[in-house]
N, C-alpha and C positions, 0 to 999 in steps of 0.2 A: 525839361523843367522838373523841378523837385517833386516827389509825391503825396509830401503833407502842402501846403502851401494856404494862409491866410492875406484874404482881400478885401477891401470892403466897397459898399457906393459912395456918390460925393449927397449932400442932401438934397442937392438940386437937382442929383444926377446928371450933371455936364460937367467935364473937363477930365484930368489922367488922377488917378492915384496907385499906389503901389501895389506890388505882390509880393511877398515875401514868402523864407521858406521857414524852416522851425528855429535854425540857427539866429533868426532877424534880418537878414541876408535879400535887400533887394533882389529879384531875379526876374521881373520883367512891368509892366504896368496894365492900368486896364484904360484906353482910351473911353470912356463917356461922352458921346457923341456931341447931346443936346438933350435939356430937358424936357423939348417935344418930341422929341422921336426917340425911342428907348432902345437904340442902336449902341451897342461895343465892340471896340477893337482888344483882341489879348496880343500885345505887344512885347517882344522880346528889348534885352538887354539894349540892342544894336537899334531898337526903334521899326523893327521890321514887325510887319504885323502877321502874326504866328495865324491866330483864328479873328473872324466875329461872327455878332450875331445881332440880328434885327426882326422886328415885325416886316413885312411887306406892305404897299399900300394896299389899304382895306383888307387886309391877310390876318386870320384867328392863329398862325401856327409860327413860332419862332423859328426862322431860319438861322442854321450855322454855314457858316462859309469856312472855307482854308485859304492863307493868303496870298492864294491867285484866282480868289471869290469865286471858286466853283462852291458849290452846295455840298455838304458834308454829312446833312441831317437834318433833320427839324424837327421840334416841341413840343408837344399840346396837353395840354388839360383833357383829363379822363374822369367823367360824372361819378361822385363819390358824395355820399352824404356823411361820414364819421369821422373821413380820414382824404387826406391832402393825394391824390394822385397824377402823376402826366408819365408821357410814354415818349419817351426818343427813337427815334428810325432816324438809324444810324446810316444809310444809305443800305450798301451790300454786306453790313458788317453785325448786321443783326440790329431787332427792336429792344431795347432796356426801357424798364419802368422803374420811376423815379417813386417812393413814397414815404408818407410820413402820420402819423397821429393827427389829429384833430387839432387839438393846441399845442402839439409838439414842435418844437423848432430842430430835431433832427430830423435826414431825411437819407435814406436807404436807396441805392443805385441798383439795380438787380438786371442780372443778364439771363434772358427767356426765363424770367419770374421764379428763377428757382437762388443762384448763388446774388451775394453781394460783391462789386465790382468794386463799388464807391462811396463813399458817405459823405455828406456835409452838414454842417450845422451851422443857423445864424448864431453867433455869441452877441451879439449886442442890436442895438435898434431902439430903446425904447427911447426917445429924447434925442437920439442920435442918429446918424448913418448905421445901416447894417452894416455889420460885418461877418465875414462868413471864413471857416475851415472845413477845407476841402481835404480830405485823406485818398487817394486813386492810387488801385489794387487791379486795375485794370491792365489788360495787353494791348489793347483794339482801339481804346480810345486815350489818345495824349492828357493831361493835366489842362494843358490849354485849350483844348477843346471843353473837356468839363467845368474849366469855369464860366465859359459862352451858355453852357445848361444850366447852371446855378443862375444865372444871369437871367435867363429865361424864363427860370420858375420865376423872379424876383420882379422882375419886369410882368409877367402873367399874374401873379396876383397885386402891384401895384394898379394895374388897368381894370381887374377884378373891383378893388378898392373905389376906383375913382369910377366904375360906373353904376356900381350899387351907392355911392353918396350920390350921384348926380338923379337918382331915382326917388330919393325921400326927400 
């Protein structure tokens, strides 16, 4: 898969929408499971499913799978008061941390907290579906694996969202 690539969510978050690369160039989908369960498939061309990613039942940490659903890595949220952080453990491939500003909607991919690997940004959301531009600079980790992480952060602070509302 391409290495810039824009995708975005459905509002409901359930059903497929596309992947594109910079050209405008379909190049695979993102399966949206159901909008109770914040599960994705990253779907190639052929329909074959490349990566996904899901919460576990009663599970805090987004797992990624490869598509013969062995476990590739998982997610999680890292306590920061200023700024947005979570950390991938990537299995035997090393930990990356994901981070970003406070109200920043970019967000900085870093391999053992020193280089940038990957960037994404939401470009849009407010009124609408996110959408997100993914740039991967990486060796270690496929394109389609990183959009399962962007997927992650998105789905983590969605859940974030709905259980600080469900508190006030």
């Amino acid at each position: 898969m391409d290495k810039v690539v824009y995708f975005k969510d459905n509002f409901f978050s359930a059903g497929r929408t596309e992947i594109y690369n910079e050209a405008k160039e379909k190049v695979g989908e993102l399966d949206l499971k159901s909008m109770f369960s914040a599960g994705v498939e990253i779907v190639d061309l052929n329909g074959s499913v490349k990566v996904s990613g899901k919460f576990p039942f009663f599970g805090v940490k987004w797992r990624i799978y490869d598509g013969q659903e062995q476990e590739i890595g998982a997610l999680k949220q890292k306590l920061s008061f200023f700024s947005k952080k979570y950390e991938y453990e990537a299995n035997e491939r090393g930990t990356y941390f994901i981070k970003s500003e406070a109200f920043s909607k970019q967000y900085d991919i870093y391999e053992n907290d020193t280089s940038i690997v990957a960037k994404f940004e939401k470009i849009s959301g407010f009124f609408a579906s996110p959408a997100f531009q993914l740039t991967n600079h990486s060796k270690q980790l496929s394109t389609e694996e990183l959009i399962a992480v962007v997927m992650g952060v998105n789905a983590i602070q969605r859940r974030n969202n709905s259980n600080s509302s469900a508190t006030t």
